[in-house]
N, C-alpha and C positions, 0 to 999 in steps of 0.2 A: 604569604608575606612578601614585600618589597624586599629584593634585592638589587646587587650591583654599582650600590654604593665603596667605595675604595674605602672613604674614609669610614671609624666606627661612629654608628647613626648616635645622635644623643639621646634615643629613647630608641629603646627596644621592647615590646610586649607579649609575648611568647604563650600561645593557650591561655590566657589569664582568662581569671575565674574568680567573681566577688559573690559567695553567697553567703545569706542572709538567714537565718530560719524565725519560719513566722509560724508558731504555735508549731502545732505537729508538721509544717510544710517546711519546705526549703525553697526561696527564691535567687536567683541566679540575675542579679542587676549590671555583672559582665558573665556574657556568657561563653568563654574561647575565645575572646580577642587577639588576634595576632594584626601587631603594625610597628612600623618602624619610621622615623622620623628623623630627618638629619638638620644637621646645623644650618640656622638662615633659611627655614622654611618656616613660611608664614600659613596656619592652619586654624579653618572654622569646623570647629565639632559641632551637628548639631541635630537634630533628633525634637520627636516630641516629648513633653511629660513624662518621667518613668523609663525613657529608652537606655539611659545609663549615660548621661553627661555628666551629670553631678560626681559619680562615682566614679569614672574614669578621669577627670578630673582631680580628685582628691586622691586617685594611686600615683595620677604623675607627680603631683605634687607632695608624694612622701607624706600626705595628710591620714591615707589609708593606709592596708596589707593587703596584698592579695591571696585569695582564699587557698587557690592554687595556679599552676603556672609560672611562669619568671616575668620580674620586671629588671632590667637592667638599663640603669642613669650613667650615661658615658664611661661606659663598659666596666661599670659595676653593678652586682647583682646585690639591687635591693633588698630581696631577700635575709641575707647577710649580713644586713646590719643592725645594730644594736638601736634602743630609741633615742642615745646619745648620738650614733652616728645618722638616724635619719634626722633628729635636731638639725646637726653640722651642715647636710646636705638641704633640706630646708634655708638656712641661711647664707649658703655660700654659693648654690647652684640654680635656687629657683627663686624668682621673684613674682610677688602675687598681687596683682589687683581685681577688688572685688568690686562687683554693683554699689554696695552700702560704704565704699569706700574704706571702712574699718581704720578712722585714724584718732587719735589720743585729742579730748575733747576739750581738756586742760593745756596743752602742749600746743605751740606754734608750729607753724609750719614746717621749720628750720629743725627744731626737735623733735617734731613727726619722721622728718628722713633722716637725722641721726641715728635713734633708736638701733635698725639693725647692725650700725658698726658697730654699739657697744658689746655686744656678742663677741666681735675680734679682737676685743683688748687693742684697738687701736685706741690712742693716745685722743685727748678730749680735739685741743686745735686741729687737727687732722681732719677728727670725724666734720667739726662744723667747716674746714675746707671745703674737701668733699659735697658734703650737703648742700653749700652752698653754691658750689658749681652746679650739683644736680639740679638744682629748682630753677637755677637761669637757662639750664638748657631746656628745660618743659617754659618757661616764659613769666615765671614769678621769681625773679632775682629783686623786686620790686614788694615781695609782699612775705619776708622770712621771717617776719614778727606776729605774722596774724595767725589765728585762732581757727579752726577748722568753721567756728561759727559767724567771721567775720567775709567769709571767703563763697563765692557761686559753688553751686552745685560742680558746674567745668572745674572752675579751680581748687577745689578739693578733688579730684579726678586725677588733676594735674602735679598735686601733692602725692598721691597714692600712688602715680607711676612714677615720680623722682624717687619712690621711696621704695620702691621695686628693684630703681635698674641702681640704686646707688650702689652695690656691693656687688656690678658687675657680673649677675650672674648668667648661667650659659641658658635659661631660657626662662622669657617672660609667660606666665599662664593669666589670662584674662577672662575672670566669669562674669558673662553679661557688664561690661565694663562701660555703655551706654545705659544699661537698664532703667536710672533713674533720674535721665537727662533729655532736657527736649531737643526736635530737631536741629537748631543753629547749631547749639554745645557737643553733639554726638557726634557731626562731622568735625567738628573743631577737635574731638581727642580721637577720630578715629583718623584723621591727619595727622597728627601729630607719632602715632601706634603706625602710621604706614611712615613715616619718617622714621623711625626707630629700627622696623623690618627693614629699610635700603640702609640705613647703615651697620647691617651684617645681624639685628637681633633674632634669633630664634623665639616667634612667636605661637602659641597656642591659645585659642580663645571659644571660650564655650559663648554661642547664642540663639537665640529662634527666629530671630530678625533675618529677611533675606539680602536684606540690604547692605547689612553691617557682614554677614558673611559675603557680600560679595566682592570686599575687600579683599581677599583671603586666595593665595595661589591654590590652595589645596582646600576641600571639603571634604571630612567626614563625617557622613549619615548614621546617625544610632537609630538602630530600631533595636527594642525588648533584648539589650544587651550585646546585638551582635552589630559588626562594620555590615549596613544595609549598601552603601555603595562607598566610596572615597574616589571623587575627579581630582581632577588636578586644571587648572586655568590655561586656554591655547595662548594665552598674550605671553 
């Protein structure tokens, strides 16, 4: 495991162990993962088919449990928590954008990124504040009325990360956040994701593109559940 970090890393993953049983077998899709991750690091997981992206993914993201071993979210041990507090921590620590985008198909744009305040009992004017600052700073302060189906593939992309970072959380996770976008649109949000990392975001992003990871200060390699390598970028 990395150490010699001062401050405590915002993910720590300690032996972790995801397994599975498939009929009389047991499969191990983490297999003893130890890694450690600190704030304002920008990192591409990536691995083939089956290596355990998916799944490490869904344990930083409080989506999974870990079978065995510790996961600890800015020095707390996930473990520990109740399914109301990985809820809590879900919406106040981690923001998620997916490939498929996952946003509300009746709902505009503006109340696509609302949504997670209402979680906080913040007050209604607030949240569409809020929101609407977040969608001018992704570049649609111009489009908070439209409909996920009136809007590019990019800018529903563009919605999903306003709608990520609007409750301010300590790390953005991005799976295949290109996957369903062509060339011009994929640099255009993966500009926009490297503007986000310089201004102080902790990002994590699962992909198999070598391109898109090579974005990314840090790479780690999944093979059949274990860190096959993790570099780090000389720039």
């Amino acid at each position: 495991m990395q150490s010699g970090n001062k401050e405590t890393p915002v993910i720590q993953l300690q032996n972790v162990y995801r397994t599975y049983e498939m009929g009389d077998q047991s499969l191990n899709a983490l297999d003893g993962v130890d890694l450690e991750i600190s704030r304002n690091e920008y990192i591409a997981i990536i691995g083939a088919s089956g290596s355990g992206k998916s799944t490490i993914m869904n344990i930083i993201g409080c989506l999974d449990r870990v079978t065995s071993g510790d996961y600890w979210l800015n020095g707390t041990n996930v473990g520990d928590m109740s399914e109301a507090d990985l809820a809590k921590a879900r919406n106040r620590e981690i923001g998620f954008v997916f490939q498929s985008f996952n946003l509300l198909a009746r709902a505009s744009a503006l109340k696509n990124v609302m949504q997670p305040l209402v979680y906080r009992q913040i007050p209604r004017p607030e949240r569409k504040r809020i929101a609407t600052e977040a969608l001018e700073h992704v570049g649609l302060g111009d489009r908070l009325d439209s409909r996920p189906n009136q809007l590019s593939g990019g800018q529903r992309q563009r919605v999903a990360i306003a709608r990520a970072l609007v409750g301010q959380p300590a790390i953005l996770l991005a799976d295949e956040p290109t996957g369903n976008l062509d060339s011009k649109t994929s640099k255009e949000i993966m500009g926009l994701i490297d503007q986000l990392h310089e201004k102080g975001q902790t990002i994590i992003m699962v992909t198999h593109e070598p391109d898109i990871a090579a974005h990314c200060e840090r790479v780690i390699d999944l093979a059949d559940g274990k860190i096959d390598s993790d570099t780090r970028s000389v720039n």
